[in-house]
N, CA, C and O of each residue as an XYZ file, in Angstrom:
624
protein
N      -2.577      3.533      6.585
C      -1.992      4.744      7.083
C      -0.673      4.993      6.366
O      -0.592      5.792      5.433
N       0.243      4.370      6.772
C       1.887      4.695      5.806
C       1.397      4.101      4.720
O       1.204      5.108      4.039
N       1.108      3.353      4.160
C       1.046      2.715      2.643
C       0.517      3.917      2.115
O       1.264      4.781      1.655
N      -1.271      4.093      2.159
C      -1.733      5.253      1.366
C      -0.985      6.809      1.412
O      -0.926      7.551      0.431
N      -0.500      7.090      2.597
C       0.848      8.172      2.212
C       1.282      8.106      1.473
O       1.075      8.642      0.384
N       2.281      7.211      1.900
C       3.480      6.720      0.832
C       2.936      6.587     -0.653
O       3.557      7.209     -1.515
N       1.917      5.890     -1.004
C       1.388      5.147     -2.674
C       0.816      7.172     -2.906
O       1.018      7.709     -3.995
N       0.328      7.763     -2.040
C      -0.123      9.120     -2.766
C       1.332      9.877     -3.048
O       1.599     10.427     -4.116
N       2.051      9.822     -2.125
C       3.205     10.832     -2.878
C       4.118     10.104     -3.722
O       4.907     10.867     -4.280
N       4.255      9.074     -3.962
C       5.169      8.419     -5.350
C       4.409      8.568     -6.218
O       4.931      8.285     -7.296
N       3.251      8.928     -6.310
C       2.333      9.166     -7.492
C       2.211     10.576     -8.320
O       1.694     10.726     -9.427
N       2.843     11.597     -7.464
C       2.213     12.970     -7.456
C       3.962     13.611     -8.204
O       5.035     13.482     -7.615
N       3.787     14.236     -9.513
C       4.140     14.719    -10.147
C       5.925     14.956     -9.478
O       7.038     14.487     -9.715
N       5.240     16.092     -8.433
C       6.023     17.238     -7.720
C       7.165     15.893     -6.899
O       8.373     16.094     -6.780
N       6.721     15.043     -6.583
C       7.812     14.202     -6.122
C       8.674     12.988     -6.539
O       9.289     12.296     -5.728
N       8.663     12.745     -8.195
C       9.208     12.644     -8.994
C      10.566     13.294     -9.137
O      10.874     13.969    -10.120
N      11.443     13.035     -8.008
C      12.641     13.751     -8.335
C      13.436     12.335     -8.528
O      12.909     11.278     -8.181
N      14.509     12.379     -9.002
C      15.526     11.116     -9.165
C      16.043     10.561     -7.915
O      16.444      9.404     -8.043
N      16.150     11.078     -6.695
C      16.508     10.514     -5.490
C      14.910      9.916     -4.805
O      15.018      9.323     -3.732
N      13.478     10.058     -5.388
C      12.249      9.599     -4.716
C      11.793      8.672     -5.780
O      10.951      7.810     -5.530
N      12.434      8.847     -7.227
C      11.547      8.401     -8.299
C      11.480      6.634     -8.088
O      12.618      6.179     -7.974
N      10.620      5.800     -8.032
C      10.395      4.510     -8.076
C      11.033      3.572     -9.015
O      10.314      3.379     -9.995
N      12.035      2.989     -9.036
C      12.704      1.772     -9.540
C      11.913      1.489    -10.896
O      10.742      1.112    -10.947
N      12.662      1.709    -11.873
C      11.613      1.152    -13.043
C      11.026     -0.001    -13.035
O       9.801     -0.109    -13.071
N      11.654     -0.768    -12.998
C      11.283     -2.691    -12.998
C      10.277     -2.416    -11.945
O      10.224     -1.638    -10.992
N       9.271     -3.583    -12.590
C       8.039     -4.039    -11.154
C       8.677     -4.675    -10.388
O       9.720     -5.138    -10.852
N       8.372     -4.969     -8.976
C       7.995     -5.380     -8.003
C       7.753     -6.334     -7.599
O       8.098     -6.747     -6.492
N       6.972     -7.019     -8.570
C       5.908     -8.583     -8.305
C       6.784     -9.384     -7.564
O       7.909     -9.747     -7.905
N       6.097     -9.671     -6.369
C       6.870    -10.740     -5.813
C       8.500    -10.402     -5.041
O       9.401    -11.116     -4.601
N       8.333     -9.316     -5.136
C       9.191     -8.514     -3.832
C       9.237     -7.232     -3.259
O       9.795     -6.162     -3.504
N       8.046     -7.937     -1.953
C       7.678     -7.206     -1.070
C       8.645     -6.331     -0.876
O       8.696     -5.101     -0.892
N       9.472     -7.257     -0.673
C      10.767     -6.227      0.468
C      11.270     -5.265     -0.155
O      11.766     -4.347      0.498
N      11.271     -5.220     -1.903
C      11.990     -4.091     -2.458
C      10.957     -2.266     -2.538
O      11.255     -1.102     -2.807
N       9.650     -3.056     -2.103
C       8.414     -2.349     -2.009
C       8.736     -1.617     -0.845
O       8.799     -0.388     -0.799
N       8.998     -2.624      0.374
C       9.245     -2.207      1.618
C      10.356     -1.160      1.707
O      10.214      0.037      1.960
N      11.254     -1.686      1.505
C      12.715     -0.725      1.586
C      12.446      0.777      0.727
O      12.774      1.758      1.394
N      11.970      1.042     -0.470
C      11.797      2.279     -1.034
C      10.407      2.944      0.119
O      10.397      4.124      0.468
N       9.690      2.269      0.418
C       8.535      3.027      1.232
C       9.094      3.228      2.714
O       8.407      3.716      3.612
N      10.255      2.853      2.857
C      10.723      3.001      4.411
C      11.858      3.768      3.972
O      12.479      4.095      4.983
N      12.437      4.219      2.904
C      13.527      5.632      2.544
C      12.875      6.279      2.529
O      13.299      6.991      3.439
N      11.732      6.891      2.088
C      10.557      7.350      1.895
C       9.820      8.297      2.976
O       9.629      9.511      2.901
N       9.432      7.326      4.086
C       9.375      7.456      5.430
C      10.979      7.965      6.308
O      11.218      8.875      7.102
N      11.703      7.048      5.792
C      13.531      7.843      6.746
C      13.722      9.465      6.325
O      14.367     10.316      6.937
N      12.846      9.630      4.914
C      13.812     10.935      4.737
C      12.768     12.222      5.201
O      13.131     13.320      5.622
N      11.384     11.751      4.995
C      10.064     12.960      5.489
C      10.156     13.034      7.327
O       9.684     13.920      8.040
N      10.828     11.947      7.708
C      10.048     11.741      8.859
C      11.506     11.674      9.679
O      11.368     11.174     10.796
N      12.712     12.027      9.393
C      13.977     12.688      9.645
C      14.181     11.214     10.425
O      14.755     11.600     11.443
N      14.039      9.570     10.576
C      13.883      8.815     11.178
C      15.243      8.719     11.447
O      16.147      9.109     10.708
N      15.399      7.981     12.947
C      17.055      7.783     13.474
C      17.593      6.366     12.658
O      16.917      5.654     11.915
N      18.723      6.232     12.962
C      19.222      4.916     12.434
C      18.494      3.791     13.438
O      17.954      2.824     12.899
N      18.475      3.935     15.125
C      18.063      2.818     15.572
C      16.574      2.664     14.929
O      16.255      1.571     14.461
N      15.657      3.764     14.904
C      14.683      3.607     14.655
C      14.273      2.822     13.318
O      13.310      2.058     13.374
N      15.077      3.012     11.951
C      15.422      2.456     10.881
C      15.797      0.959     10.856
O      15.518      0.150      9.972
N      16.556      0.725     12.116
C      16.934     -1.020     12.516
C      15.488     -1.127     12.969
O      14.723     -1.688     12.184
N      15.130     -0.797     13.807
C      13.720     -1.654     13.946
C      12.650     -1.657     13.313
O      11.932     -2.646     13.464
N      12.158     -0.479     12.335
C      11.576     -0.689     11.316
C      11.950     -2.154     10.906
O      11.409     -3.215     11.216
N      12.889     -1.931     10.225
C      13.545     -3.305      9.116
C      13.115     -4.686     10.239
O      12.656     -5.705      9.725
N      13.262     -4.632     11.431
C      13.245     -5.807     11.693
C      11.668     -6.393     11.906
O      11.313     -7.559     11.735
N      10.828     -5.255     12.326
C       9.431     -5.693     12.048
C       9.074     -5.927     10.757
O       8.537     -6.997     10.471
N       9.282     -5.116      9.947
C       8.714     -5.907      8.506
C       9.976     -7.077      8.608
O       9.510     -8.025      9.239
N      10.826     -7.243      8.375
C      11.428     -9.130      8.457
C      10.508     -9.884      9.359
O       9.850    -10.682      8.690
N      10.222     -9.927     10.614
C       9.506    -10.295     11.801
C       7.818    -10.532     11.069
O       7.010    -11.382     11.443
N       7.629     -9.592     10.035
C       5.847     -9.911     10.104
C       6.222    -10.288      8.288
O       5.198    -10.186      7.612
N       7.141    -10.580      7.686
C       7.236    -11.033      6.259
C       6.488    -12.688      6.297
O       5.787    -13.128      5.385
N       6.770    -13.294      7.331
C       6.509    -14.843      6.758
C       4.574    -14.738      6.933
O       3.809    -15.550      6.412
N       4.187    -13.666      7.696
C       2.676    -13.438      8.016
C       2.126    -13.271      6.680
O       1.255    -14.004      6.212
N       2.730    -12.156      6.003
C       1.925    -11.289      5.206
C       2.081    -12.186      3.870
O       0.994    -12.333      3.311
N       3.162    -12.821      3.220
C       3.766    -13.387      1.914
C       2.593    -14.007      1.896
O       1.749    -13.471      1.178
N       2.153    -15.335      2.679
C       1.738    -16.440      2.254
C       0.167    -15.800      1.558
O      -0.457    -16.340      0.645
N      -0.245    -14.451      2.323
C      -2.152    -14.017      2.313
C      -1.909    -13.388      1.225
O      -2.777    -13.504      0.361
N      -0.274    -12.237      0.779
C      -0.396    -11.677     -0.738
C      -0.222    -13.191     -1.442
O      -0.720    -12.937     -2.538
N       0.024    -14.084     -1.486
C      -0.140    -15.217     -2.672
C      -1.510    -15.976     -2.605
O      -2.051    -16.845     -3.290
N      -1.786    -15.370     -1.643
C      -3.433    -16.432     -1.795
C      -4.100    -15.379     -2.264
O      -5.247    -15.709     -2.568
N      -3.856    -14.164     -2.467
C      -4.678    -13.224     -2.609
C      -4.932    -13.053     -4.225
O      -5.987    -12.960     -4.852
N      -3.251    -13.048     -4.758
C      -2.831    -13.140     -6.111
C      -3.217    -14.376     -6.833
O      -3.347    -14.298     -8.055
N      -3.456    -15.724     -6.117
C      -3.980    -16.721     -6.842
C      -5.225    -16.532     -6.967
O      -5.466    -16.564     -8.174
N      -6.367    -16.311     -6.250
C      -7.552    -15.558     -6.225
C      -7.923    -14.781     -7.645
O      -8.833    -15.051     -8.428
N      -6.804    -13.599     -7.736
C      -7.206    -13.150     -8.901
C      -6.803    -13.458     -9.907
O      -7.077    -12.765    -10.888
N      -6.015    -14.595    -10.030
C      -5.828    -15.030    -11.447
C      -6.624    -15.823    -11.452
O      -6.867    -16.088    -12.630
N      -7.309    -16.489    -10.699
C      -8.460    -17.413    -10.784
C      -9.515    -16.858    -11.536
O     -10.141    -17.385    -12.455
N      -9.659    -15.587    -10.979
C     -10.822    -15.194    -11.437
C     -11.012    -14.308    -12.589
O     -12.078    -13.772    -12.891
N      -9.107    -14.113    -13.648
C      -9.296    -13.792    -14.280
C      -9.948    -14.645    -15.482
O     -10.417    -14.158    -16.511
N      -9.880    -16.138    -15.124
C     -10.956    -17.308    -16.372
C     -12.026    -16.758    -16.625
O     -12.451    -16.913    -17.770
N     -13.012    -15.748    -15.452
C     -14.003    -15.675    -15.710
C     -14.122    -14.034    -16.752
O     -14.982    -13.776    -17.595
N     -13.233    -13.366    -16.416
C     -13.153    -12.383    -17.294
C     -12.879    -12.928    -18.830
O     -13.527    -12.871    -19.875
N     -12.155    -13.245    -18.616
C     -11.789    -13.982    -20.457
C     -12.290    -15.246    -20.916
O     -11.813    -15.831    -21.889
N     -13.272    -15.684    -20.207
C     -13.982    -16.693    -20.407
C     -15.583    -16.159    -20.426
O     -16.148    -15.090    -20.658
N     -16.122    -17.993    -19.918
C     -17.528    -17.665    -19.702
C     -17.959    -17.268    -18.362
O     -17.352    -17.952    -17.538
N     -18.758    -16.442    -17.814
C     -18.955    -15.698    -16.458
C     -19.881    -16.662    -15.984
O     -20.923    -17.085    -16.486
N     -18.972    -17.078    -14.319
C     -20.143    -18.353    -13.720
C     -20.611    -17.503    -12.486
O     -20.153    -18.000    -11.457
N     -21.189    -16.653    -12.304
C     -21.701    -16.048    -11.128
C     -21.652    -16.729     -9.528
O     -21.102    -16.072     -8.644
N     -22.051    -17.620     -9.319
C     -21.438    -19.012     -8.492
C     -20.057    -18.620     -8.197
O     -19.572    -17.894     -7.329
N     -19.645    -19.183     -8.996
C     -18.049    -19.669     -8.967
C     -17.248    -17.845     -8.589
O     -16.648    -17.633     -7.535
N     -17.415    -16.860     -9.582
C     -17.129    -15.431     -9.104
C     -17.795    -15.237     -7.517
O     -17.173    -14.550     -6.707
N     -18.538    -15.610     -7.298
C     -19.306    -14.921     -5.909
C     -18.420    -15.968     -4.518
O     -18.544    -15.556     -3.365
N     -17.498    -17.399     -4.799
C     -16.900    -18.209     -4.182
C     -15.736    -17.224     -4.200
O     -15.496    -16.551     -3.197
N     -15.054    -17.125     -5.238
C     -13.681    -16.790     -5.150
C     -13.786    -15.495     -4.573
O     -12.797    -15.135     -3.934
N     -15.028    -14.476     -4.664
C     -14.949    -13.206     -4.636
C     -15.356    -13.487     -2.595
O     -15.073    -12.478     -1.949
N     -15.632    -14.057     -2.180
C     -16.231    -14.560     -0.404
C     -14.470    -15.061     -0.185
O     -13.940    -14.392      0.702
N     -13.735    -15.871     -0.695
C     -12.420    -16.196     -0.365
C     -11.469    -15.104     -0.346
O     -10.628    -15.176      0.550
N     -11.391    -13.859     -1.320
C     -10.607    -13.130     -1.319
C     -10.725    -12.008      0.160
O      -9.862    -11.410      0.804
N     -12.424    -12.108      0.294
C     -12.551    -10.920      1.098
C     -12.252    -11.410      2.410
O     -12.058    -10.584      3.302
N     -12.177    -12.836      2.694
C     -11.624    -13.797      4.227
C      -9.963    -13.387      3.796
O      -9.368    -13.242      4.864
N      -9.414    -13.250      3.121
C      -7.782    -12.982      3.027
C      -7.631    -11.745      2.898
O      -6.512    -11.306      3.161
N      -8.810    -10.691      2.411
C      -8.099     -9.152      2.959
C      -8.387     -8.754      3.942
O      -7.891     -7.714      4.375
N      -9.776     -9.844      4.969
C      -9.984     -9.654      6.184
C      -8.347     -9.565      7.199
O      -7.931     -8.622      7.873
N      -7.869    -10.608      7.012
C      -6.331    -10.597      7.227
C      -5.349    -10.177      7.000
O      -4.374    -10.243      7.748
N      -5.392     -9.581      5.772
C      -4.352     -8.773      5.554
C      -4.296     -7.591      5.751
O      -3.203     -7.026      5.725
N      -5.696     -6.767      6.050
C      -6.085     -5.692      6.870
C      -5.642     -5.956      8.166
O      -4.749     -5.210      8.570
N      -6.057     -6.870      8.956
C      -5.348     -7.221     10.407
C      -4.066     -6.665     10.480
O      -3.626     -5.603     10.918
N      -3.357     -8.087      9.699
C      -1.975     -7.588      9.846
C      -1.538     -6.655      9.344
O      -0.352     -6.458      9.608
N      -2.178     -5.706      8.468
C      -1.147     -4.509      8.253
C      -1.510     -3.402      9.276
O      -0.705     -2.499      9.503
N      -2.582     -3.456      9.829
C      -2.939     -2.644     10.808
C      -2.062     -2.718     11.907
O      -1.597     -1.726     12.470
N      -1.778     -4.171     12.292
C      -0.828     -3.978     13.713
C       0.586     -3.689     12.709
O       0.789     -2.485     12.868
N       1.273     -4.033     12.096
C       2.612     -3.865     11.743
C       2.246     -2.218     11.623
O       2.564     -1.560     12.614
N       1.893     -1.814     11.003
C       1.567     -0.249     11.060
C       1.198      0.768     12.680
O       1.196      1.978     12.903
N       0.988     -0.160     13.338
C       0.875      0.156     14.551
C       1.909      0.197     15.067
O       2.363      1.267     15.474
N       2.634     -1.089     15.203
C       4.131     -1.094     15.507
C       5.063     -0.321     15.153
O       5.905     -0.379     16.050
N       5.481      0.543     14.162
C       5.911      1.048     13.248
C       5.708      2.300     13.697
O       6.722      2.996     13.662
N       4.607      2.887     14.160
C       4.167      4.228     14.281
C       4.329      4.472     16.148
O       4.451      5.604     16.618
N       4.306      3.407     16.887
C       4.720      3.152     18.071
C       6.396      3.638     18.293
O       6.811      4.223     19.293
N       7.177      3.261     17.165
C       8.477      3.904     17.275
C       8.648      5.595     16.979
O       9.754      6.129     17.060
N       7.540      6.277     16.664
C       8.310      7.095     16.034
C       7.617      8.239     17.479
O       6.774      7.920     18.318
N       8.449      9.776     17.308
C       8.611     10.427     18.597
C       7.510     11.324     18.073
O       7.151     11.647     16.940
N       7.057     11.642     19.433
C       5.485     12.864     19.253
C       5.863     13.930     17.899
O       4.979     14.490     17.251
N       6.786     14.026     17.726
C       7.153     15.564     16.581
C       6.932     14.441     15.383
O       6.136     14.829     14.528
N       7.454     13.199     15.173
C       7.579     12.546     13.969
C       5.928     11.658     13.976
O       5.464     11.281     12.900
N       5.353     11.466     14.974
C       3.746     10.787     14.925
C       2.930     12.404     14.334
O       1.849     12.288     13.756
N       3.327     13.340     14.465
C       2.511     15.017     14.274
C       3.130     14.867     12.911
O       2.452     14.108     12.218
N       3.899     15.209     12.468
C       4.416     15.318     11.390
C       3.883     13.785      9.950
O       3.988     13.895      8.729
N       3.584     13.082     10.400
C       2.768     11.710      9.625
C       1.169     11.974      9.778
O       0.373     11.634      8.903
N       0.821     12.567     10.890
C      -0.536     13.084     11.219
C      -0.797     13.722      9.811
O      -1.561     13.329      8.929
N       0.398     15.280      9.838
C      -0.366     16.179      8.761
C      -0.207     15.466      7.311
O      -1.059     15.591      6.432
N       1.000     14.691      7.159
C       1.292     14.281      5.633
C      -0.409     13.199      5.488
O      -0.886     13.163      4.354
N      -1.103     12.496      6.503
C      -2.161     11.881      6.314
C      -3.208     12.898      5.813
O      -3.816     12.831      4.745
N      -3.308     13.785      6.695
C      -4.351     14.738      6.536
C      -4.194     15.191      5.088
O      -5.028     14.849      4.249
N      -3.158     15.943      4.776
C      -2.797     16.669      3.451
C      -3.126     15.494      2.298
O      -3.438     15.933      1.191
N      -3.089     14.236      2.441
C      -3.327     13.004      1.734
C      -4.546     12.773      1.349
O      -4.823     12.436      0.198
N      -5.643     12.977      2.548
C      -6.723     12.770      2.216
C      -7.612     14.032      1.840
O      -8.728     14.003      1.323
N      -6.859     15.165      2.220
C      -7.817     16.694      1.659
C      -7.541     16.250     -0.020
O      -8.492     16.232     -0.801
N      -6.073     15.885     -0.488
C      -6.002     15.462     -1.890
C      -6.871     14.728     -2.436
O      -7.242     15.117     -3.544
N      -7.491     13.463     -1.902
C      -7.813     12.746     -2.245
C      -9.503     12.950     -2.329
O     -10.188     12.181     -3.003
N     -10.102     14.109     -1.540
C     -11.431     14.165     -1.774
C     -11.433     15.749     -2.809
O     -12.410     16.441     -3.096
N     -10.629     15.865     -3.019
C     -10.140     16.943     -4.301
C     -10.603     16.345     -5.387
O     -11.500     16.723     -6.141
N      -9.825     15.218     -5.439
C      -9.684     14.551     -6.951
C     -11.285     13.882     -6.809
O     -11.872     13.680     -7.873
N     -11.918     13.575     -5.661
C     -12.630     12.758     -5.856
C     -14.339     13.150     -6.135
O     -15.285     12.500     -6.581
N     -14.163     14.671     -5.581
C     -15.452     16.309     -6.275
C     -14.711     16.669     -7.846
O     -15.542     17.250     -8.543
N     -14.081     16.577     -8.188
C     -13.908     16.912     -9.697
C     -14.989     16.155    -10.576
O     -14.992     14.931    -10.444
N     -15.499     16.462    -11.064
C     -16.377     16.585    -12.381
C     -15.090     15.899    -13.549
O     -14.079     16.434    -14.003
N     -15.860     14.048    -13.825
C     -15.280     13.484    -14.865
C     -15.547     14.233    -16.189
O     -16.601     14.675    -16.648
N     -14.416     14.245    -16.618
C     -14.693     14.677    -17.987
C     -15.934     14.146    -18.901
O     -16.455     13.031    -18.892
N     -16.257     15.329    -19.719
C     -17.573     15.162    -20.327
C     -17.203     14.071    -21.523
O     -16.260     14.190    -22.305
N     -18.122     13.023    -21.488
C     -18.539     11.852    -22.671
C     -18.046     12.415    -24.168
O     -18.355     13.582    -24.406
N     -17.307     11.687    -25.196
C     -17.302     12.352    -26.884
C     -18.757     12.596    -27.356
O     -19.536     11.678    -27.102
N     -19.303     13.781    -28.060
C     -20.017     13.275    -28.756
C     -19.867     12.670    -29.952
O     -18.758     12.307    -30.345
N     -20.931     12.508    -30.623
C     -20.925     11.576    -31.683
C     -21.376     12.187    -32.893
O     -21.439     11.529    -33.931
């Protein structure tokens, strides 16, 4: 719910301004700097109060030691399984790691579902309506892009 918001409008041209634009440097390996730009993000669409802003922050601190350990098992997973891309392909061994990853996004779906729950529990009927339509407007986008006709093949 807030993630795919949030990941559709840092993506989209029109909100590319210098006060929304995304931190050049990656990310890897800090959540929290992920967190904090997607919760300015959320403070400034969603007119959020300061208390409301303290408790944001303190649920993601509160659910950080949950989520870290399943994004690193998740990330070891796929470097595991990048051997088999640049290697020799063991179908076995891909179909193990690929049954392990989906038991750790079983969980990490969990938990982002309740922290997202929590999160959306703070905010007031005008600001839960107002995340309603930015969802809606998110996903009319998203089955836009997703009826477009891929561009036609080179010929030869």
């Amino acid at each position: 719910m807030f993630l795919s918001v949030y990941a559709q409008h840092r993506d989209t041209p029109e909100s590319q301004t210098t006060a929304d634009a995304p931190d050049p440097q990656p990310m890897h390996g800090h959540e929290f700097g992920m967190h904090e730009h997607m919760m300015g993000f959320f403070s400034r669409a969603l007119n959020l109060t300061d208390e409301q802003k303290t408790q944001m922050k303190a649920i993601m601190q509160k659910e950080h030691p949950t989520m870290k350990p399943l994004k690193q098992q998740e990330h070891q997973i796929d470097q595991q399984l990048r051997q088999y891309v640049e290697g020799t392909f063991d179908p076995a061994k891909v179909q193990a790691l690929a049954a392990q990853k989906a038991q750790v996004q079983v969980q990490l779906t969990v938990a982002e579902t309740r922290v997202h729950n929590e999160l959306y529990q703070l905010l007031t009927p005008d600001q839960q309506a107002k995340l309603k339509e930015m969802e809606a407007n998110h996903e009319a986008r998203m089955q836009k892009h997703m009826q477009e006709a891929p561009p036609a093949p080179p010929e030869q």
